[in-house]
N, C-alpha and C positions, 0 to 999 in steps of 0.2 A: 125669618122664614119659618114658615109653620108643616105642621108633617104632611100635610097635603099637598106643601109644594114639593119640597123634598123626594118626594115620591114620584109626583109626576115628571118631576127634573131625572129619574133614577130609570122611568120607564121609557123616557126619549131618547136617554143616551143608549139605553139593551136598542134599541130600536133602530139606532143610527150604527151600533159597531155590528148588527147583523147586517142591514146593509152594506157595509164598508166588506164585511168577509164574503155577502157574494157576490160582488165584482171584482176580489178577488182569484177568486176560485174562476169567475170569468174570464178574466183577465190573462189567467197564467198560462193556459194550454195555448191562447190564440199566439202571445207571443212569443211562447216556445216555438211552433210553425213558423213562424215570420222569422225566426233566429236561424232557425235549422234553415231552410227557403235562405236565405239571405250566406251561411257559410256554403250550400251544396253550392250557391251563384260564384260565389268567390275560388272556389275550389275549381271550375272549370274556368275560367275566366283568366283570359292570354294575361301572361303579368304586365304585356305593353300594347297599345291598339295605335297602329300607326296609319293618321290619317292625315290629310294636308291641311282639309278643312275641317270649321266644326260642325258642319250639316256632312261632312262622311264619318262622321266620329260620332253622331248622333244616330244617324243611321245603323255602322256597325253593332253600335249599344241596342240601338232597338231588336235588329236581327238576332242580337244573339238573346237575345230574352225572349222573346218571339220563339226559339229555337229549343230555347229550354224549359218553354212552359208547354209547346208541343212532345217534346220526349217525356215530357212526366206525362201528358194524358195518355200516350200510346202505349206505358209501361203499363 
């Protein structure tokens, strides 16, 4: 390998781990939301959903998301 390549092999890598850091920096807020979002769900959420079938168990799952994505927009 001569310095020429060396070089341009040294400017694709700066090139590829700045990319790599912002989708990071991308990356981290969204699924911080989706974590936070995901324990406030659990945190209200009956510790048992007692339904007979699984289209009422479906259903109650939907409502109750349904329900807590209306109380976040009205807060």
């Amino acid at each position: 390998m001569d310095a020429e390549s060396l070089r341009l092999m040294k400017e694709n890598l700066t090139v590829i781990a700045k990319m790599n850091l912002g989708r990071r920096f991308l990356k981290e807020p969204m699924r911080k939301v989706i974590e936070t979002t995901f324990s406030m769900l659990k945190g209200l959420f009956l510790r048992k959903i007692h339904a007979v079938t699984f289209k009422g168990f479906l259903l109650k799952l939907v409502m109750f998301i349904v329900g807590f994505t209306f109380s976040k927009l009205v807060q």
